[in-house]
Every structure is written in C-alpha cells, then in structure tokens.
C-alpha positions in Angstrom: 0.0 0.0 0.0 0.9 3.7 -1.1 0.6 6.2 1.7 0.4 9.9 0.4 2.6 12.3 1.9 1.9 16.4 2.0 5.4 17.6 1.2 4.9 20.9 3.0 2.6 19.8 6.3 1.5 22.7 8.5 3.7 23.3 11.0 3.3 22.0 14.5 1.0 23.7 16.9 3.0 26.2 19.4 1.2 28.0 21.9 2.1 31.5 21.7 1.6 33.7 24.3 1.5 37.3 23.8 2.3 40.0 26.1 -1.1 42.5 26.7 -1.1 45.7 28.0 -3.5 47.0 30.6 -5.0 50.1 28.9 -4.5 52.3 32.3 -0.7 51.6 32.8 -1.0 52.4 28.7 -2.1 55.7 29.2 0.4 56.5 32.0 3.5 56.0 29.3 3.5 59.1 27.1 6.2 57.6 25.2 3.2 54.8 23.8 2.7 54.0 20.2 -1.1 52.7 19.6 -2.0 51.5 16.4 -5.5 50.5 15.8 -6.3 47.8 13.2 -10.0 48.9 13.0 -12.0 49.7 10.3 -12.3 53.9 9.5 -15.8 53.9 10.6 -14.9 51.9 13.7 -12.2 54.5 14.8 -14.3 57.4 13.6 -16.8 56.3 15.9 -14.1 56.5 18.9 -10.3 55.0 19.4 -7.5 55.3 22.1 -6.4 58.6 22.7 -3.4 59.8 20.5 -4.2 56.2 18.1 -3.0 55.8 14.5 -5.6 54.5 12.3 -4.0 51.9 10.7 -6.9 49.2 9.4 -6.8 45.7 8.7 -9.6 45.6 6.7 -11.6 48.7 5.4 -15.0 49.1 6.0 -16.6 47.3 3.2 -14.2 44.1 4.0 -14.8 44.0 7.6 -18.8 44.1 6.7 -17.8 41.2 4.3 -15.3 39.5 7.0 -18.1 39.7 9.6 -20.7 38.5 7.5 -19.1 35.4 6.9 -18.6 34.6 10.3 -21.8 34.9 11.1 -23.6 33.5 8.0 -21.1 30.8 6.8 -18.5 30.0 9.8 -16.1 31.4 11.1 -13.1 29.3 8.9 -15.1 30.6 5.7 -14.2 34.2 7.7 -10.7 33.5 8.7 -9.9 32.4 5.1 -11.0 35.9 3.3 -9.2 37.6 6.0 -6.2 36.2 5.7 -6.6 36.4 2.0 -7.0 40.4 2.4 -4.2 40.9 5.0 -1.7 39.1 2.5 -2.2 41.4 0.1 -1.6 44.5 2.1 0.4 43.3 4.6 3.8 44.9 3.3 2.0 47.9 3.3 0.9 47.8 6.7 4.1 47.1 8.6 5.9 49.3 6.9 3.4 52.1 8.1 3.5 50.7 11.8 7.2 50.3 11.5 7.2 54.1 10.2 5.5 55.5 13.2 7.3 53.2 15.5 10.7 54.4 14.9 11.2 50.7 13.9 13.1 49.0 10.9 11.9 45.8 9.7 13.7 43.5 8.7 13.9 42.5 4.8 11.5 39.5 4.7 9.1 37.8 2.4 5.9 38.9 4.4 3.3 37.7 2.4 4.8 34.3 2.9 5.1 34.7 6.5 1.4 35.4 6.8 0.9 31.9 4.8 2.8 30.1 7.1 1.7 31.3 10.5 -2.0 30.5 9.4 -1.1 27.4 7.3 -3.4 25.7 10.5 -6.5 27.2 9.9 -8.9 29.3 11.6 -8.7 27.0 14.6 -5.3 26.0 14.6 -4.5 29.7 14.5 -6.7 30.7 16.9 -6.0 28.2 19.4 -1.7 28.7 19.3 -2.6 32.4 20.3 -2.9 33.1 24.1 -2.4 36.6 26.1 -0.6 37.2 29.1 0.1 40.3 31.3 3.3 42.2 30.3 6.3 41.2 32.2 8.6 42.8 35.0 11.8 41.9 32.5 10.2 43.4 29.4 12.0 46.5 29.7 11.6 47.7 26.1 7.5 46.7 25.9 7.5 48.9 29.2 9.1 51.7 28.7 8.0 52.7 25.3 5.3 50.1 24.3 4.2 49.4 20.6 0.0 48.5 21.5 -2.2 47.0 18.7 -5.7 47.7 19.3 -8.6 45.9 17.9 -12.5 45.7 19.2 -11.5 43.4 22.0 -8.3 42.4 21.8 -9.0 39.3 19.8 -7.7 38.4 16.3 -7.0 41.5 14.0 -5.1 42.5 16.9 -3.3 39.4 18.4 -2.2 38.3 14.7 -0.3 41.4 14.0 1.0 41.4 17.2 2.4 37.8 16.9 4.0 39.0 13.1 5.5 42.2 14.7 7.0 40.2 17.7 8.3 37.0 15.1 9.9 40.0 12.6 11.9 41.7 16.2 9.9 44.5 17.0 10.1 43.3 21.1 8.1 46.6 21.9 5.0 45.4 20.4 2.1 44.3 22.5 -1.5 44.8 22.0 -4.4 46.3 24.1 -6.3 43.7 27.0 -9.3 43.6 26.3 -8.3 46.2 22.9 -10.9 49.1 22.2 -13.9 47.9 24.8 -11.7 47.8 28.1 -9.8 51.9 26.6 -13.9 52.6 26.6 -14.9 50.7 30.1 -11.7 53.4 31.3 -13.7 56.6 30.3 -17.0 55.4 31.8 -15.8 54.9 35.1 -13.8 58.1 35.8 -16.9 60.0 34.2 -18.9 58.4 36.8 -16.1 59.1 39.5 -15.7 62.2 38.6 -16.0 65.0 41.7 -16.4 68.5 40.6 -14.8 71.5 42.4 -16.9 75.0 43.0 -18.3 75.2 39.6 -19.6 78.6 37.7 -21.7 78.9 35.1 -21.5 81.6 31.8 -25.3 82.2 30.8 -26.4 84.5 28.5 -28.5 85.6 25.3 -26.9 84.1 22.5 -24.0 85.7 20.7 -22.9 87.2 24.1 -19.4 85.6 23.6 -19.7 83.0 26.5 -17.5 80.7 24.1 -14.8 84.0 23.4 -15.1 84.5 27.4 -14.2 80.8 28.4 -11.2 81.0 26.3 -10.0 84.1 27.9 -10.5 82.8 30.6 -8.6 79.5 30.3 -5.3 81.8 29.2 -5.4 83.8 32.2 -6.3 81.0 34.5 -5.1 77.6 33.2 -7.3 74.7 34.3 -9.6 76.8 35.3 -12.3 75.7 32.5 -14.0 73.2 30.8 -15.4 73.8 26.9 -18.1 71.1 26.4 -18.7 72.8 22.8 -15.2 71.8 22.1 -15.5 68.6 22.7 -18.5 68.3 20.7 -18.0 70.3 17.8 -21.2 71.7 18.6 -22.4 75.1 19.5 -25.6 73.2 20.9 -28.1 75.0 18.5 -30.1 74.3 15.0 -27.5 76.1 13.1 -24.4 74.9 16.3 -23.0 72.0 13.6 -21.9 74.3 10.7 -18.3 74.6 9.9 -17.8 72.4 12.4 -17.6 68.2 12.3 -19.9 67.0 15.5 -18.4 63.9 17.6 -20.1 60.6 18.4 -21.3 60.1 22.0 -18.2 58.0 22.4 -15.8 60.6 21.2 -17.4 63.2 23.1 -17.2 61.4 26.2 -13.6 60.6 25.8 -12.8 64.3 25.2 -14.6 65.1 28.2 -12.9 62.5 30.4 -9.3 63.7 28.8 -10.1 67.2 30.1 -11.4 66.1 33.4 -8.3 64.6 34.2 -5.8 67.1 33.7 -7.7 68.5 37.0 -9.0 71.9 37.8 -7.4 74.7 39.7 -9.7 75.6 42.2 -12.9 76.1 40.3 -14.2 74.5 37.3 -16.2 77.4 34.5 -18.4 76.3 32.0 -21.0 77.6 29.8 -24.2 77.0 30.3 -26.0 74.4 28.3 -29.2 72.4 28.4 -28.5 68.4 29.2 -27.5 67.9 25.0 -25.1 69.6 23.4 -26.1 69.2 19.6 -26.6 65.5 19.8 -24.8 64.1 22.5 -25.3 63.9 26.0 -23.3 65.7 28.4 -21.9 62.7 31.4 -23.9 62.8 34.7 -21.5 64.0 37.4 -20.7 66.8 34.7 -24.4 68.2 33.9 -24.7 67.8 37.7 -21.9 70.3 38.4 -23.5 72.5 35.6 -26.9 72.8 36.8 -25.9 73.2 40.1 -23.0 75.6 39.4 -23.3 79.3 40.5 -24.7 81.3 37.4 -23.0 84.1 35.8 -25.1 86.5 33.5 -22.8 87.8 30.4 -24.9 90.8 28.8 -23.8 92.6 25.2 -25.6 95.0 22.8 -27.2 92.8 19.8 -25.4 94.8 17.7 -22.3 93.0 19.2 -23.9 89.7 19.2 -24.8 90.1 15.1 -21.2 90.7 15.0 -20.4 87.4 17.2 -22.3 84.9 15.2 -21.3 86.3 11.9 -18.0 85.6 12.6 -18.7 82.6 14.2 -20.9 80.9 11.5 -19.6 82.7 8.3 -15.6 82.5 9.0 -15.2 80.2 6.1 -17.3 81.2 3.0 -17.8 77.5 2.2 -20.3 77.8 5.6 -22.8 79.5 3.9 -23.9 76.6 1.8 -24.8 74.9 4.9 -26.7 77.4 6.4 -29.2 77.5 4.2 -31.1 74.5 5.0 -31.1 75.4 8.6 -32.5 78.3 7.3 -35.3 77.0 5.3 -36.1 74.7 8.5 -36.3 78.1 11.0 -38.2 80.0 8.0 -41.3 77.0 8.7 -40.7 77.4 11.9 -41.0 80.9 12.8 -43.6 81.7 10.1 -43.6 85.0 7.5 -46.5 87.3 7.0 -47.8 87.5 3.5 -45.1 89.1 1.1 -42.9 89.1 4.0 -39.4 88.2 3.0 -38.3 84.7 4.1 -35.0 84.3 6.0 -33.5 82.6 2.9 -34.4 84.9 0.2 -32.5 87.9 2.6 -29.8 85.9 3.2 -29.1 84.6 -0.1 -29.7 88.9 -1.1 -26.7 89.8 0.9 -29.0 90.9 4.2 -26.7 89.0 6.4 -27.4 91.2 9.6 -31.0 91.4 9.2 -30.9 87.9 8.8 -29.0 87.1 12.2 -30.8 90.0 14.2 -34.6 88.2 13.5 -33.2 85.0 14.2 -32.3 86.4 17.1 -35.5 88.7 18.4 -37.6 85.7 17.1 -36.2 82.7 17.2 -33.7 82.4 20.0 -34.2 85.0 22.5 -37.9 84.0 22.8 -36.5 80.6 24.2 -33.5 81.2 26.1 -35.6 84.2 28.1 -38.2 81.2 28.7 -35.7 78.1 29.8 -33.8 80.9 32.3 -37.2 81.6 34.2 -37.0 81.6 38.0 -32.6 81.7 37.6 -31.0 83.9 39.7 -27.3 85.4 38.8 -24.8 85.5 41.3 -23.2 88.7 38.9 -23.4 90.5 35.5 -20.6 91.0 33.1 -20.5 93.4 29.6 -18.8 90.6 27.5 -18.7 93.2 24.7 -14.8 92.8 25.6 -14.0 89.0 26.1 -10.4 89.8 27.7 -11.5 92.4 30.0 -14.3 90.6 30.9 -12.7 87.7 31.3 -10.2 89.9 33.9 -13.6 91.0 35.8 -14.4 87.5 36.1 -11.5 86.3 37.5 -11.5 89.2 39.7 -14.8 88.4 41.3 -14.3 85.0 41.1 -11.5 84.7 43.2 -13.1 86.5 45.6 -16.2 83.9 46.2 -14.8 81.9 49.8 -15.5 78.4 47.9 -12.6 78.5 45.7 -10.3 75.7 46.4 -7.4 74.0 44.6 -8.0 70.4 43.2 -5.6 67.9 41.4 -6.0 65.4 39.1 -7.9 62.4 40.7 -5.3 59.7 41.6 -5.6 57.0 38.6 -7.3 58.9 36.4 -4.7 59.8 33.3 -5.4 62.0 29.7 
C-alpha cells in the first residue's frame, strides 16, 4: 500500500503567548505608540487617545469578513481575511514600523502570513494566548508598541504575533483592545468629583464661548469647553463649519479634560443636558446645573457681530446654512409678502438675517428656559479679555474657591 505524503505539512501547533497591555498603565507612558487595526468607521466612531488609524480591513471588507462569520462560519471568515491581509500586509508594517521608529527586517511577508495560518482558523486561533506584560520586558514597558482591535482578539493578536516574530520586542497589544480603553472613560466620568463650579449664561451671541477662552489663558485649568469637545455650538445652526463627535468621542474628550484636574474652580457655559446631539456625562451636567450662574450681557449689535464671525468665517459655511435656514423660515412663520430668511440671506441681508433669528427665534426661548434663575453677577462681555479679567476678579473672591488635582488613577 501507497501512503500519500503532504510535502509541506503545516507546521506543528505552538502556543504563543502574547504579552497585553493594561489600557491604564497604557495611558500613563507618554512615550506609547497605539495603532489601531480597526476599520475607519470603527475608529471614527471613537479609538484610544493619541491612536493611529491603521486598518486591517476597510470598511466594506470588515462588513464582508463579519458576514461570513456569522452567516457561513467562522473558517469561511478567517480564510477571506487572511486572503485580504496578505495582500496588504507589506504595506501595513511598513506604516506601523514608520510610526514606531522601527526597521523591519527584509522578509518575504506575504509568505510569512501563509505560514503562521497554514493551520486554519482553529489551529490559529488556538496557538494564540495573552498574558500580562512582564517585569523583564523593559523595552514593551518603557515605550510600548500596542495593537488595538474591538477586543483584543484576532485583527489585533495576529499582527501582534507578526511584529514580535519580525523583532519588533516593543510590540504588544491592548487587554481587552478598544472595549476595556472605553470601560476606562465610563468609570472616571462616573467618579468624577467637581470643584466649586460657575456657570457663563447669557443671550446668544454674548461671547460665552470668546469669554471661556479668555479665561482659560489667564487662568489655566480653570475651565472646561463642552462645545469643544462636541463640535457643537448646541443649537439648530451649532453644527456648521464644524464636524460634530459621536457620543463616544465626546465622552472621551470630556474624560481627557477632566483629568488634567481643575485649579480651584471648574467654568463652564451653560448648556441644556445635549449639546447638539450628544449627552453631556452625569457628574458633569450635575456640576452644571448646580453651578453658580454668571449673567454675560452685550448690545445685539455685538452679538450680530459674534455669530457672523462665528458661523460665516469660512465662506464654504454659507452653503450649509441654508437648509437650517429654510427649516427656522417653517418654523417661525412669515406674514404675507414678507421676505423669508433665505431669500434675505441669499440677497446679501446677512445682519437682518441674524438680528430676526435672534429677536424671534432664540431669545424667545433662552428668556423662557432661564425663568426663576438667579445670577450671582453680571458681566459686559462686549470685551472678552477684560471681561474675562472681571471675572477672575470676582471669582476669586467667592470663599468656595479651592485648589484640586487630578484624581489619583485617572490619566489624559
């Protein structure tokens, strides 16, 4: 009898076990290197702070990829993926190796990626393991090369195992990859312990966004710009010129801020509980609502002058206005052969435009949300630096400021 041979049998099964990084003692090394093998909608979403989008799969493979898995098996998966990293994966480590400071060495990668998943979806998947980082792995400590992936499970481990087997020691990926970076934020969001807190309110187009920035350079750490973090001025026309954040993102942001610490007193703007269309964290909108409230007053000549700069600083923003427009125009309703907001706007009568939005749209609403508030003080903001000055002033002479530092454990 005849027996048939393979001449080139997989390789033996060898447990590997790779060395994963807990995403907190991550963020304390500011000499890190995070790469994330997620799709560009997945990292859009949210990622790591300071991350380098670096996918595995784009995001019409990954829906492919995942369909697969779900609808066929998971080998039928595993078999299109590897087909799609082989084809790209010279490109990909050379970009990793790029931001890594690293030089690979010369190697026939696409044959490399054949032979570490000659086994198969489960062979693969069962000779990759994850263990916590080492006290001897000096260079993974001190300036760590972390893959990131959903969870820390295949895109991730496999590129880890390639960038470890080609001498890149640094390399290590994420425990528990993007889910246990996101579990980080929600807890110290939900920890989070506000100092004395004030709150800018006023019509819009005051300046309360000019003031808080003032503000910040004369007293660093003194504030906390929830707009910024949204890309959101938290109104029907807040999103233009701007590029709004996911909840995720936001949160993040947020969290990043929050634990750089506050000097004292935390100053905000008011806002209601959304800013455009995410949510501002609990502990946060607590400190908000229950701040000390700050009235900044201006002329509305001033504040025509404020949002004109604000929302026509790029001419490109007045294409988007115009369908906000149209949307406020049914909204606030035009007497027969009354000009509509658009018609004026698109005429060149910019300030007549802004000053009825104003009188008719948005004062109306902020006078009736602020019923019952009492101000602690009134500022002119007509001068954001001087007022600013005042504010400072006055604020440092309230008996509740206090110094605070960054909780203990809580990184940016």
């Amino acid at each position: 009898m005849i027996h048939e041979t393979n001449p080139n049998p997989p390789p033996a099964a060898v447990l590997r076990a790779l060395p994963a990084l807990d995403p907190r003692a991550l963020e304390a090394r500011p000499d890190r290197v995070v790469i994330d093998l997620r799709s560009p909608a997945e990292f859009a979403e949210d990622h790591v702070d300071g991350a380098w989008n670096l996918p595995l799969f784009d995001d019409d493979e990954r829906a492919l990829v995942g369909t697969l898995y779900r609808r066929v098996s998971p080998a039928a998966a595993f078999e299109r993926g590897r087909e799609l990293v082989e084809a790209r994966i010279e490109d990909l480590v050379l970009a990793i190796a790029e931001r890594a400071g690293w030089t690979p060495p010369r190697a026939d990668l696409r044959a490399r990626v054949r032979e570490l998943t000659a086994r198969g979806y489960e062979g693969f998947a069962g000779e990759l393991d994850v263990r916590p980082v080492a006290a001897d792995e000096a260079e993974l400590l001190r300036s760590p090369v972390a893959l990131c992936c959903w969870r820390g499970g295949m895109r991730s481990r496999s590129v880890t195992l390639l960038l470890r087997e080609l001498g890149l020691a640094r390399a290590g990926l994420i425990a528990g990859g993007y889910r246990a970076w996101r579990r980080l934020v929600v807890e110290d969001l939900a920890r989070f312990d506000a100092p004395p807190t004030y709150v800018l309110r006023g019509l819009t187009g005051v300046g309360k966004t000019l003031v808080l920035r003032e503000l910040e350079r004369l007293r660093p750490r003194w504030t906390l710009d929830l707009e910024g973090c949204a890309q959101h001025r938290s109104s029907i026309l807040g999103m233009v010129g701007l590029e709004p954040v996911s909840q995720k993102a936001f949160e993040a942001r947020v969290r990043a801020r929050l634990a750089l610490g506050f000097d004292g007193v935390l100053v905000v703007e008011g806002e209601s509980r959304k800013v455009g269309d995410v949510v501002v964290p609990q502990r946060v909108w607590s400190a908000l609502d229950g701040g000390t409230s700050v009235e900044l007053v201006a002329s509305i000549e001033r504040r025509v002058e404020v949002l004109e700069h604000d929302y026509l600083a790029r001419p490109e923003n007045a294409a988007e206005l115009l369908p906000r427009l149209e949307y406020l125009d049914d909204r606030i309703g035009h007497a027969p052969g009354e000009s509509t907001l658009v018609a004026r706007f698109e005429g060149g009568d910019v300030d007549g435009v802004v000053r009825e939005l104003l009188e008719r749209w948005y004062d109306p609403r902020y006078r009736h949300g602020e019923q019952g508030r009492a101000h602690a003080a009134t500022f002119d903001a007509t001068d954001p630096t001087r007022c600013a000055r005042e504010l400072v002033a006055w604020i440092e002479t309230q008996p509740t400021a206090r110094r605070v530092v960054p909780r203990k454990g809580v990184h940016a």
